[in-house]
N, C-alpha and C positions, 0 to 999 in steps of 0.2 A: 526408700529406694526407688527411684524412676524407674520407668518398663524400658525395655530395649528394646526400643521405638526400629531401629535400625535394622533389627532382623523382621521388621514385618511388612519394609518395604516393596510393594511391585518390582520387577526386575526393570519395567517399563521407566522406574525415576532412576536408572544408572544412565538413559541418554535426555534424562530433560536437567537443563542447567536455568538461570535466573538472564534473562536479558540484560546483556551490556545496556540496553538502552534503558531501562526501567531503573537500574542501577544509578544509571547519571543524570537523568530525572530528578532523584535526589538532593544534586545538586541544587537544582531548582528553588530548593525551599529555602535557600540562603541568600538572604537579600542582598549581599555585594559579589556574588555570581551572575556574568553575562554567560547563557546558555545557548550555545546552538546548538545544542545536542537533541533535543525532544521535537518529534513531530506531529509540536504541538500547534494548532489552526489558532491563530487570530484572536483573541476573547473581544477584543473592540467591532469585530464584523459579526458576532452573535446576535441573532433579530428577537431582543430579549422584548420588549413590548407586543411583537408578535406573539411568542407564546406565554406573554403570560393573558393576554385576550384570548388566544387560544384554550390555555387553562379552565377559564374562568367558562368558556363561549362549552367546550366538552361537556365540565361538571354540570353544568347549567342544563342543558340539554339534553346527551346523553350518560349521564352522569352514572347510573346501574350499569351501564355497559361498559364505562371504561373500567371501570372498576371490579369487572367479571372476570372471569374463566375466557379464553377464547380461541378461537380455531389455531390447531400446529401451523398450517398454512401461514395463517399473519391475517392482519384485518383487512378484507377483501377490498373493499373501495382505495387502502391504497395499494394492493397488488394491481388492479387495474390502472391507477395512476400510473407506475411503476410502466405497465405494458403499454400503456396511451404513449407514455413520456418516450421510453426503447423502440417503441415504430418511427418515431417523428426523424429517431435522428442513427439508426442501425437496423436492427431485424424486427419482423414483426411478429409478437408472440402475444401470446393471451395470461391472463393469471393465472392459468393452470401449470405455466411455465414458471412460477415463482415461487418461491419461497424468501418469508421476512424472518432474518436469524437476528440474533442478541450480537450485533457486530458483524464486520468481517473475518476476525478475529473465527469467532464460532465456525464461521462457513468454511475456515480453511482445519479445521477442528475435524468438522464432520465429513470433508476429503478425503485425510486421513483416514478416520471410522470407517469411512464408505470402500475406501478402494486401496488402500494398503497394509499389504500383509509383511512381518516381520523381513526385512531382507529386499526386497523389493525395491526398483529403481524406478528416480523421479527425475526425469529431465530438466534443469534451471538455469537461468542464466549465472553471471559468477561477475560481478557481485548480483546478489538476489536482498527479495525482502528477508528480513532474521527475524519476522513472527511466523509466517512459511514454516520456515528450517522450525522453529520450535514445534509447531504442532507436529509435524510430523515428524520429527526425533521420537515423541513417545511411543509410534507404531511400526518406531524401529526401520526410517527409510534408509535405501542408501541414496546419493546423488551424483549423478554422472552431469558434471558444471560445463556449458559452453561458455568462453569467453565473450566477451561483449566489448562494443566500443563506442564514439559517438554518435553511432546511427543503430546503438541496440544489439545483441545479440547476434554474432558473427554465425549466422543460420550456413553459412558454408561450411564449418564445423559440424555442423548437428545432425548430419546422416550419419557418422559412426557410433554418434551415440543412441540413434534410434536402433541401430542395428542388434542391439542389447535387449530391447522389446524392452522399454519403462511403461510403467505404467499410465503417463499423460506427460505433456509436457507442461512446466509452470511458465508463465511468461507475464511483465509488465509493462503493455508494449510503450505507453505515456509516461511520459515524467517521471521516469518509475523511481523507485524506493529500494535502494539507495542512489543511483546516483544522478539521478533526473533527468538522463537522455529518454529519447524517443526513438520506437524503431521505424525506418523507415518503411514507405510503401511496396519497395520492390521484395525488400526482407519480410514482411507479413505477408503478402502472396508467396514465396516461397515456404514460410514455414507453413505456410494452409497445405500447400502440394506435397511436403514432405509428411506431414503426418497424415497425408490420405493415405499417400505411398505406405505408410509402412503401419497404418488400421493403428495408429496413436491417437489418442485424443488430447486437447487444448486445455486448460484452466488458461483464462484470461482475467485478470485480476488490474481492476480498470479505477478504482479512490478516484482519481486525479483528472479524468478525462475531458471536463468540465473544466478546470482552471489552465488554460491555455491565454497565453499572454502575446505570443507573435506566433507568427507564419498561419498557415493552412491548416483546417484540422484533417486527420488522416484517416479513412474507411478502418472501421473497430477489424478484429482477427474476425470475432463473429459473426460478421457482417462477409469479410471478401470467402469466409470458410462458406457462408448460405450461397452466396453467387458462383461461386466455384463449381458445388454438388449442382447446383441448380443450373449449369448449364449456361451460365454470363447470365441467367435473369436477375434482373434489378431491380425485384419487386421487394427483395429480402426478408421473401419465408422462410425462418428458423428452419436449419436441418439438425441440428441435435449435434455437430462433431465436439464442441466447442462447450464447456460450462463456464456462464460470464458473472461475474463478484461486483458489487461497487457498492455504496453505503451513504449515510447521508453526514458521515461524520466530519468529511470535508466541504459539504454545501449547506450543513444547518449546525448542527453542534454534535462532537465526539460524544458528549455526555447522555444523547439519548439509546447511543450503545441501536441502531435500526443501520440493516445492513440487507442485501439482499441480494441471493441468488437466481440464474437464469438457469435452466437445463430441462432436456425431454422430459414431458408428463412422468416417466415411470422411473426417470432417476429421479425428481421432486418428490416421489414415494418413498425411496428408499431415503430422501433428507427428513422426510416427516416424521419416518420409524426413528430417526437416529435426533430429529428435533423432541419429539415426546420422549425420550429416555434421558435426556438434558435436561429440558427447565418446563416442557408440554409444550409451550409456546411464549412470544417474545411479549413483552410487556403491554396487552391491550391498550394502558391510558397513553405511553408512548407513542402507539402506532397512531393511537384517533390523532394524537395532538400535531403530529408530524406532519401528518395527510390534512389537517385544517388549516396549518399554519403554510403546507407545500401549494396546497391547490390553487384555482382561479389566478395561475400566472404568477404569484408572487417569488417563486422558485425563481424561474425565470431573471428577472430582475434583479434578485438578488444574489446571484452571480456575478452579476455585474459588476457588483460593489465589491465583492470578494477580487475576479480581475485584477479592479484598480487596485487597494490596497496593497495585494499583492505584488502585484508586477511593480508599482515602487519599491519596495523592500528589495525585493530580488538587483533591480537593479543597481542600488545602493548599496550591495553586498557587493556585487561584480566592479560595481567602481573601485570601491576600498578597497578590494583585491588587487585591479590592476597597480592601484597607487602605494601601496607597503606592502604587498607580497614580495619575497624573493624569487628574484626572474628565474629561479631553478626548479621553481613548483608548475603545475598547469593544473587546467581544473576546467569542470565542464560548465558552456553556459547554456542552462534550461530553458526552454521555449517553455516552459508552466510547470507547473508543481508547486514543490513547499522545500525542495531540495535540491544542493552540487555538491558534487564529486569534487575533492581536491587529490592530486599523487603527488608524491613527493619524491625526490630521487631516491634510488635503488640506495639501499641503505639505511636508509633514516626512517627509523620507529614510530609508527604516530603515538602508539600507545606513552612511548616516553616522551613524546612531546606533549602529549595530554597534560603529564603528570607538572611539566614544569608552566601549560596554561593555566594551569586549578591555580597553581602559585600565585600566575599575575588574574586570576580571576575571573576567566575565560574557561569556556567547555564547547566541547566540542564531540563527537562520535568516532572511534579507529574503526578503520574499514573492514581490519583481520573477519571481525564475526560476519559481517557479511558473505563471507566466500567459504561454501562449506566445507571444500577440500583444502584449507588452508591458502596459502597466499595472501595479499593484500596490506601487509602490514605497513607498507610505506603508504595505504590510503586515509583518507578519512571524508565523513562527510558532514555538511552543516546545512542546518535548515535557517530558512532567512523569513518563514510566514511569520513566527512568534514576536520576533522583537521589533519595535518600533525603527525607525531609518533613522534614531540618536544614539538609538542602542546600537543598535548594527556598526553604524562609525566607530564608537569606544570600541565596538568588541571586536572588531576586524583590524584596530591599531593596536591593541594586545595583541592581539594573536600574530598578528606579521611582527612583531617584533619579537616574540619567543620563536618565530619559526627561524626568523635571520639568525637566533642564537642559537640552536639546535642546529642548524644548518654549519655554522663556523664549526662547533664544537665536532660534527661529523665530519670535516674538511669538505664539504661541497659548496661552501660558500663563503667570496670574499671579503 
């Protein structure tokens, strides 16, 4: 006879569910599946000769140490990287300001842990990221969703929901995840002002910030939040309103799971109480190898490479679009990322358009989970970093052709 597993569950797993996206991930592992669903980086712009020199360059040298015990913090030479790198081109802080977690994943984990209590409201934009919404589903958030549009987070909206006293506001203000717009610069100085006003603090949650393919790149939240308190100085010393995310899983590879937070010395305390109750600390040989493989400029560069790649793809996705889309859809187009937004008219399911892409062997993401309070069902979104620009072609003439017939069949299209 099995235990009854079910009565010994947490009450905390009646609000965690399985990601839509890890679900169709899945897909993935079928080889006459074209996927834009997974956002997944590039495996061709992995600087796989770099670490495995790196590998070889660690064991070689300090070889007892990567393979130790080592500080919750993270390995200090690259939290200093980390601060050297965040002065050059935002605020300036030191590695006492840091913490290196197991992903970004973890860090919005330990959010949760850190700062909310069951019931408790989280400021987000709508659509938002849907690993966000998961981690903090377990500690039981509510979400009070501003609307967003092509320039971000419609911050004219978002005084009535501070009025409710949330706990931080979530924001992505680059390329963001899901649906790769940017917010603009007048919209981040306002939402700096609005959550002074009303003594909210920031999570700015920045992956992407780095893969900008046109225009101008735009002063970080954490950045115009220091020159604000500071009085328009522009020397941008860290004020603490702001806790900033970003990770190396879209500038080196997802696989080495190194990810790292910024925030005042005495919350990076309370992330270390809640990093030793986790794992102690993030993978020593990962972090030496990272920071060997990152340093003496090579980061740098190889961005570069990432750019190009990218920003062909992307563009190769939006031509195909323009050219066999149904002139009934629209869809955003990204200044950098890994991801667009497609809406579809008022009416039309993407989840049931999904089901008849899987048919012609095409995938793709419905926007519904994106948006915590519901809505969204006519979106969806595709990432265009993963597949090559041959793939992209077949997989965006599939996909316009089940859309044109999902389209007729709802009557919105001729």
């Amino acid at each position: 006879m099995q235990p009854p597993w079910e009565y010994r569950y947490a009450h905390r797993m009646q609000r965690m569910s399985s990601s839509a996206i890890r679900e169709l991930l899945k897909l993935t592992e079928l080889p006459d599946i074209i996927s834009f669903a997974g956002g997944l980086p590039a495996p061709e712009v992995f600087p796989i000769k770099e670490f495995e020199e790196s590998c070889n360059r660690v064991l070689s040298e300090r070889g007892a140490q990567a393979l130790q015990y080592g500080a919750s913090e993270g390995y200090a030479p690259l939290r200093e990287m980390i601060a050297r790198h965040t002065g050059r081109y935002s605020v300036k802080v030191s590695s006492d300001n840091i913490l290196i977690t197991s992903g970004s994943q973890q860090a919005l984990d330990f959010i949760g842990k850190l700062f909310i209590n069951r019931g408790d409201y989280v400021v987000v934009e709508s659509p938002t990221y849907l690993g966000a919404l998961q981690a903090w589903n377990a500690y039981g958030a509510q979400y009070i969703s501003v609307p967003s549009d092509e320039h971000g987070m419609r911050v004219e909206e978002l005084e009535e929901a501070l009025r409710v006293g949330p706990k931080f506001i979530y924001v992505l203000p680059n390329f963001q995840n899901p649906s790769g717009v940017t917010m603009s610069l007048e919209r981040r100085k306002k939402l700096v002002l609005l959550a002074d006003q009303y003594g909210v603090p920031i999570i700015e949650d920045d992956p992407y910030g780095q893969l900008r393919y046109d225009g101008e790149n735009i002063p970080s939240v954490v950045y115009l939040d220091s020159r604000y308190r500071n009085d328009g100085d522009e020397s941008g010393e860290y004020t603490g309103n702001v806790i900033y995310l970003s990770t190396f899983s879209k500038l080196l590879a997802p696989g080495l799971r190194l990810a790292w937070v910024i925030a005042p010395p005495q919350v990076i305390r309370k992330f270390v109480l809640a990093k030793q109750a986790a794992d102690l600390h993030t993978s020593s040989f990962n972090q030496m190898v990272a920071y060997d493989v990152a340093k003496g400029g090579f980061l740098d560069e190889h961005v570069k490479t990432i750019r190009a790649v990218y920003k062909e793809r992307r563009d190769v996705m939006l031509e195909m679009m323009d050219e066999v889309f149904p002139a009934e859809m629209h869809w955003t187009r990204p200044q950098g990322g890994m991801f667009l937004w497609g809406m579809l008219p008022e009416g039309v399911d993407a989840s049931e358009v999904l089901k008849s892409a899987v048919e012609k062997k095409v995938a793709f993401v419905p926007g519904v989970a994106f948006h915590p309070n519901g809505g969204g069902k006519n979106t969806m979104r595709l990432n265009f970093s993963f597949s090559t620009p041959e793939t992209i072609r077949e997989g965006i003439t599939r996909l316009g052709g089940t859309l044109k017939e999902s389209f007729r069949q709802n009557g919105v299209h001729k």
